[in-house]
N, C-alpha and C positions, 0 to 999 in steps of 0.2 A: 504493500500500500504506500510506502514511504516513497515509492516510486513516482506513482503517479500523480499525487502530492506537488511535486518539483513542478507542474505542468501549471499549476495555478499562477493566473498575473499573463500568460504566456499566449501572443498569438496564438490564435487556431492553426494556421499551418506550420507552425517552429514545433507544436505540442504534438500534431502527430508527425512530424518528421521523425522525432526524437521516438516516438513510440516506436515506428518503424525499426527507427535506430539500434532501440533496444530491443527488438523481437518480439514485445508483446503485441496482444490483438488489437486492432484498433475498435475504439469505444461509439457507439451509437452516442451523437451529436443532437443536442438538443438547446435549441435556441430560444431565447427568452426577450423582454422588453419589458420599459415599464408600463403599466397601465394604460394611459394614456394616448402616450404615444410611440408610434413605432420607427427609430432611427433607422432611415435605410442607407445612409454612409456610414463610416469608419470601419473600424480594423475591430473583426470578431477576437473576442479574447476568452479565455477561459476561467469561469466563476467557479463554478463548482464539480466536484468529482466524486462519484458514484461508482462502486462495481461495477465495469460495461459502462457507464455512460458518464459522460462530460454534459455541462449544461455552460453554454457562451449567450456571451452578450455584447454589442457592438456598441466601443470606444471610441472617440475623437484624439485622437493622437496628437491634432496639432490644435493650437488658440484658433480659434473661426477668425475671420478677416471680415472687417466693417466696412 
């Protein structure tokens, strides 16, 4: 479990690289938003990890521009 641990904070495609990397299986992906609203920019990152399954959510990596 400590393993996959390491993957939280971690783009979606760095996290299954690394999984690959390591030989484990990859985890059914499950994406999330707040309520409200639904961001369909930025960079999917990984919130939480479940046996089997990752649960992402997309970040804004840079300041928005006014």
């Amino acid at each position: 479990m400590s393993q996959l641990v390491s993957v939280l904070g971690m783009r979606l495609d760095d996290a299954l690289a690394l999984c690959r990397q390591q030989g484990t299986a990859e985890p059914a992906i499950v994406c999330t938003h707040a309520p409200r609203k639904e961001r369909r920019e930025g960079t999917l990152r990984v919130i939480r990890v479940r046996e089997g399954e990752w649960t992402v959510s997309a970040f804004m990596d840079e300041t928005p521009k006014e």
